[in-house]
C-alpha positions in Angstrom: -1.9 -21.4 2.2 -1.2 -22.7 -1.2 -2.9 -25.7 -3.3 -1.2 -29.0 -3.2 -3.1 -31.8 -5.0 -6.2 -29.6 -4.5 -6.4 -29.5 -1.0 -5.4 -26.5 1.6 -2.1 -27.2 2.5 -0.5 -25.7 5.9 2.5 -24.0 4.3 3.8 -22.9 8.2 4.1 -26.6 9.6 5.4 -28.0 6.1 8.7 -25.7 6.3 8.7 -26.5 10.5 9.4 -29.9 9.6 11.9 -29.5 6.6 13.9 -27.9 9.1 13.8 -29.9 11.9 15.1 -32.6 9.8 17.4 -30.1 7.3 19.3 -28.8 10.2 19.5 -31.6 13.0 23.1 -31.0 12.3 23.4 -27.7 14.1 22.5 -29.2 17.9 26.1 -30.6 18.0 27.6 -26.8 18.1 25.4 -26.2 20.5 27.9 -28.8 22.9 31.3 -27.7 21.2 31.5 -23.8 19.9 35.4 -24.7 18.8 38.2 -22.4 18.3 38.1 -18.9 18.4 40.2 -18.3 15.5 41.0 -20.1 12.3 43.8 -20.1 10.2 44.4 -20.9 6.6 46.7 -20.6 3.3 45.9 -18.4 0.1 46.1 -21.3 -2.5 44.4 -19.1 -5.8 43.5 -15.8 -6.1 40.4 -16.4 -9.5 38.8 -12.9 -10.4 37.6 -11.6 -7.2 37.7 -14.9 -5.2 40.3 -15.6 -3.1 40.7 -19.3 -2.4 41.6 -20.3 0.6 42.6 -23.6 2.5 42.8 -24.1 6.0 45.1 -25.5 8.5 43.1 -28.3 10.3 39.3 -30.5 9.1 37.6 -30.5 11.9 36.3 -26.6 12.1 35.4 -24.9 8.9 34.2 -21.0 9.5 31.2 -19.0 8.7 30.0 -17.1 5.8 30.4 -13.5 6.5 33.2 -13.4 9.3 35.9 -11.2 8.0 39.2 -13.1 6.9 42.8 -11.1 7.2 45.2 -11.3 4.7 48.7 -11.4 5.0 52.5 -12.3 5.2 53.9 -13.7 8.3 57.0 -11.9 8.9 59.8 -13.0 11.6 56.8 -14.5 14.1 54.5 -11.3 13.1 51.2 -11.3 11.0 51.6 -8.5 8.8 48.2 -7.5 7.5 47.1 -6.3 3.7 44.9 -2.9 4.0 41.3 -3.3 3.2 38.6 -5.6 4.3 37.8 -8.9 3.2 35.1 -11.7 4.0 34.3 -15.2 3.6 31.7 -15.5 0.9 31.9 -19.3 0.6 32.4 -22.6 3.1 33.1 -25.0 0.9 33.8 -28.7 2.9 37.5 -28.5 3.2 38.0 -25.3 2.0 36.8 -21.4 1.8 36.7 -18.9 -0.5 36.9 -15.0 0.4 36.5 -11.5 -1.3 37.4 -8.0 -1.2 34.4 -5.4 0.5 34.7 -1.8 0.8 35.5 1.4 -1.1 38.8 1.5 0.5 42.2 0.7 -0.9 42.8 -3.0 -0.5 46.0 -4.8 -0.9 47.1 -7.4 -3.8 46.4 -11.1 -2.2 48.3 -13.9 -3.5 49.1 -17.8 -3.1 50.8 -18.5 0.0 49.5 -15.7 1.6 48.2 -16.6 5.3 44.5 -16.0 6.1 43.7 -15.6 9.8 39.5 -15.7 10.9 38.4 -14.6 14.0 35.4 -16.4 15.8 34.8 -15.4 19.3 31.1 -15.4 18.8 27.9 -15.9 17.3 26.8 -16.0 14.6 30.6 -16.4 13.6 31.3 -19.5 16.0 32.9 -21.9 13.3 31.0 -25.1 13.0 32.0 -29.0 12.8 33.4 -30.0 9.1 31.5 -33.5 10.1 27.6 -31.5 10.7 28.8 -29.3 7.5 28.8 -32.5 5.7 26.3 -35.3 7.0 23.5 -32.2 6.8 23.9 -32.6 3.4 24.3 -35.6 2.8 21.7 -37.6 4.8 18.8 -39.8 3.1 16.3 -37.5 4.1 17.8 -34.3 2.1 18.5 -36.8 -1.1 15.2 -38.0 -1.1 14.1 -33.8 -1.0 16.7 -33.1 -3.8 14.7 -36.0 -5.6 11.6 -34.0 -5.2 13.2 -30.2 -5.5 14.4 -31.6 -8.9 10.9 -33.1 -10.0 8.0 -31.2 -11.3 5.6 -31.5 -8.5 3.8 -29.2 -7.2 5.8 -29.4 -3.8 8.9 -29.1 -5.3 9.1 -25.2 -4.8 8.8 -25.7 -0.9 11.8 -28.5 -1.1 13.8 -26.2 -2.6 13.1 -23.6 -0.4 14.1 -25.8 2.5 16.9 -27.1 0.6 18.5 -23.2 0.4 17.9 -22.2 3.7 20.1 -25.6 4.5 22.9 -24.4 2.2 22.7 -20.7 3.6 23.2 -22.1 6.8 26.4 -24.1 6.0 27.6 -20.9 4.4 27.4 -23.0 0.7 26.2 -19.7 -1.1 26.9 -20.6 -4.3 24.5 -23.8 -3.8 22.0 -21.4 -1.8 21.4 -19.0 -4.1 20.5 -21.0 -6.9 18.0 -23.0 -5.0 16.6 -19.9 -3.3 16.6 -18.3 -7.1 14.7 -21.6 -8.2 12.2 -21.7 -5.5 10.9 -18.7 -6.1 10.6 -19.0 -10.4 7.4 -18.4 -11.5 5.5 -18.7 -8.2 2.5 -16.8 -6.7 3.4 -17.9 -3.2 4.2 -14.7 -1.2 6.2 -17.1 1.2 8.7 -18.1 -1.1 9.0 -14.8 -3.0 9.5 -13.1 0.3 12.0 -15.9 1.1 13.9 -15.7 -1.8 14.5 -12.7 -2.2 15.5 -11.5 1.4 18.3 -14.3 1.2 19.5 -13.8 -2.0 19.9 -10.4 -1.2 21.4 -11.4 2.1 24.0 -13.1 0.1 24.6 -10.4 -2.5 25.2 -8.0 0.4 28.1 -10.2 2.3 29.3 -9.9 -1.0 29.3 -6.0 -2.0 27.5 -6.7 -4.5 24.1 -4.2 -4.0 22.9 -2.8 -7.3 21.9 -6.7 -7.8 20.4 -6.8 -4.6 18.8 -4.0 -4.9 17.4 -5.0 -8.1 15.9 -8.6 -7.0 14.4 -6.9 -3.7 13.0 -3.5 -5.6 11.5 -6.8 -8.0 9.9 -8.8 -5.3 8.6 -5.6 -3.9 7.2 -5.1 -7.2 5.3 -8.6 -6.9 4.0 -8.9 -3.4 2.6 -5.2 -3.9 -1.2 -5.2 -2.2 -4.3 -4.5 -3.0 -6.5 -2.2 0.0 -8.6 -5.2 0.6 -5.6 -7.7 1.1 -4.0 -5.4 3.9 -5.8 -6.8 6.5 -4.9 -9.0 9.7 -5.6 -12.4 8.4 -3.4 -11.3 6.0 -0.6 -10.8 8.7 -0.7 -13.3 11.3 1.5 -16.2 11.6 4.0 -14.5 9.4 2.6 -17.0 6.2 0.3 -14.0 4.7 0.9 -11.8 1.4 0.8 -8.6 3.7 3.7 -10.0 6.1 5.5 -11.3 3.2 5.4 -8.1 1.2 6.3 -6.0 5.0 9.5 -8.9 5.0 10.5 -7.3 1.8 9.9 -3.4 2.2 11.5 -3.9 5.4 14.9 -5.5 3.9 15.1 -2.7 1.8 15.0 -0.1 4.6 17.5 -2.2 6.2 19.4 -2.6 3.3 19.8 1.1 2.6 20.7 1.8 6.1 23.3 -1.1 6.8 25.3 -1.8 3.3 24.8 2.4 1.7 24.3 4.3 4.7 21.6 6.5 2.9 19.1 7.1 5.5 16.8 9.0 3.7 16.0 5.8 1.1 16.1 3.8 4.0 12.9 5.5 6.0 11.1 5.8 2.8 10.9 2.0 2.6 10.2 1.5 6.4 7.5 4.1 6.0 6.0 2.2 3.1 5.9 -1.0 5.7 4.2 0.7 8.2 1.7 1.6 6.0 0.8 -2.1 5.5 1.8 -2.6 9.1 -1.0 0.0 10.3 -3.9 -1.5 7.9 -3.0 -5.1 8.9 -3.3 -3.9 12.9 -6.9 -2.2 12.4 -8.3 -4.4 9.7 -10.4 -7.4 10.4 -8.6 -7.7 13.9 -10.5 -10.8 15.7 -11.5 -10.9 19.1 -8.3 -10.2 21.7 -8.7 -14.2 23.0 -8.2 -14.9 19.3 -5.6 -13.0 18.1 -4.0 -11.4 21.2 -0.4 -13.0 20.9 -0.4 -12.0 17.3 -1.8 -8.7 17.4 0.8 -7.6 19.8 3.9 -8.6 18.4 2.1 -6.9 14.9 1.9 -3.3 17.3 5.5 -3.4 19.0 7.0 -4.3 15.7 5.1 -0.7 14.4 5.9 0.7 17.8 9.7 0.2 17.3 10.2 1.1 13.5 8.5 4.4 14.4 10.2 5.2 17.6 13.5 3.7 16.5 14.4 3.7 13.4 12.2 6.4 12.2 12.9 8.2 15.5 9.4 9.5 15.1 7.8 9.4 18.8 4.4 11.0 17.8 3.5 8.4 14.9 4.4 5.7 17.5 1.8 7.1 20.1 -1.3 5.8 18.9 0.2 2.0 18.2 1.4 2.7 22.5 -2.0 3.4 23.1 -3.7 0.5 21.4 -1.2 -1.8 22.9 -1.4 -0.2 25.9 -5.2 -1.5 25.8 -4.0 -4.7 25.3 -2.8 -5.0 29.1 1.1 -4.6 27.3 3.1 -2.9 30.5 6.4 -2.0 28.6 4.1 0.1 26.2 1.6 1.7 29.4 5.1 1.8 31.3 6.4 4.2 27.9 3.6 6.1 27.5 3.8 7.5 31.2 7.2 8.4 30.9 6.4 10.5 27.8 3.2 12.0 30.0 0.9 10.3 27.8 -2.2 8.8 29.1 -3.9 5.8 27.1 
């Protein structure tokens, strides 16, 4: 919970409703999913961003589909090697970048740029949501407040990035989810910030920086013994969650974007440290905490069994959730001729 105006303040429900009304836009792509591929011009090639317009307004895509590059050559798409990605949706327009070690090809103006989006989360979305999300009275009146000096003006911004992110505005995203996070105790928005600016970073090949801010958070959120408890867990608001959020990007981070396995396991490892405290720590009454206690043990159940690939650490988490009445984790347990 943090302080606002001196009383507790329910941190959980306050970001429930900045995003109900942040991303109202997002029911209409529900209806209408659009094309399944867009199509675009090379109109600037600046540094290492490739600008690029596209041939209709009504879809613009996502941040993070992949983008090919090339010449169209009597009725054929003739691609340039290497990978590329869209790093940024702007409202008519979208700006892409070179990814990978491999050898990539020279892009220039007039080149065509051809995005495929068969399916989520790479479904393009509506130019009009893109733009009345961000431009509605509600999120003016939050910028008002994100830009003041209250003390709520760290959870506007917060909702403010996550609103960007999800249009794919990185550029905007990143500095509100840097901002929300600037000189702030709250584990929620460190853990927040972090995690998506590193989420960014990665789309964009750039990892030593991502690295950097999640190895810092890490570095902040770091526990205590008597703060790795349950209460510190639940509902996914605590310090301990938020500081598992972060060790657990970094696994994933290591596993997904450098492929070194070995750095990745050591940071899951670290998490389940926490993990393991938080599940036999100050654990309420099953009535109380059931739902939450449950989800706490598969989540430790599954990073030891499969991403650790380390059956025997995961047997005494089966076991207590076995105790629990859970009948995926009695059902598992007999098939490894385990009892619990």
């Amino acid at each position: 919970m943090m302080r606002v105006n001196n009383k507790r303040f329910p941190v959980r429900l306050f970001f429930l409703g900045i995003a109900t009304v942040l991303l109202m836009g997002t029911v209409a792509l529900a209806i209408e999913r659009g094309p399944k591929e867009l199509r675009g011009k090379v109109t600037a090639v600046v540094g290492d961003r490739i600008h690029i317009s596209l041939s209709q307004q009504k879809w613009l895509p996502r941040a993070g589909v992949a983008v090919n590059l090339g010449e169209e050559m009597a009725g054929m798409f003739v691609p340039l090697k290497g990978s590329f990605v869209i790093i940024q949706v702007n409202a008519d327009s979208c700006i892409a970048k070179a990814v990978g070690n491999e050898e990539h090809g020279k892009p220039a103006a007039g080149m065509a740029a051809v995005m495929k989006t068969p399916y989520p989360p790479f479904h393009p979305q509506s130019r009009a949501d893109y733009i009345s999300s961000l431009n509605g009275p509600d999120v003016k009146k939050f910028l008002k407040i994100a830009n003041g000096g209250s003390e709520m003006a760290q959870l506007f911004q917060n909702g403010l990035a996550r609103t960007y992110t999800d249009r794919g505005d990185h550029d905007k995203a990143f500095k509100w989810w840097e901002r929300s996070s600037k000189d702030s105790n709250e584990p929620m928005l460190i853990d927040h910030s972090a995690t998506n600016r590193a989420n960014i970073l990665g789309i964009r090949g750039e990892f030593k920086k991502a690295l950097s801010i999640l190895r810092d958070a890490s570095s902040r959120l770091a526990l205590p013994a008597n703060k790795m408890v349950f209460a510190e867990y639940s509902l996914g608001t605590g310090a301990a969650s938020a500081y598992v959020n972060v060790l657990k990007e970094l696994g994933f981070f290591y596993h997904r974007y450098l492929n070194n396995i070995e750095e990745s396991n050591r940071w899951y490892r670290a998490a389940t440290k926490v993990m393991a405290a938080c599940a036999t720590k100050g654990v309420p009454k099953p009535k109380h905490a059931k739902y939450q206690h449950r989800a706490l043990l598969t989540d430790l159940v599954f990073i030891h069994r499969h991403i650790l690939k380390d059956d025997a650490a995961a047997v005494p988490w089966l076991k207590i959730l076995a105790r629990t009445g859970d009948k995926n984790a009695r059902k598992t347990l007999t098939e490894m001729g385990r009892t619990w």
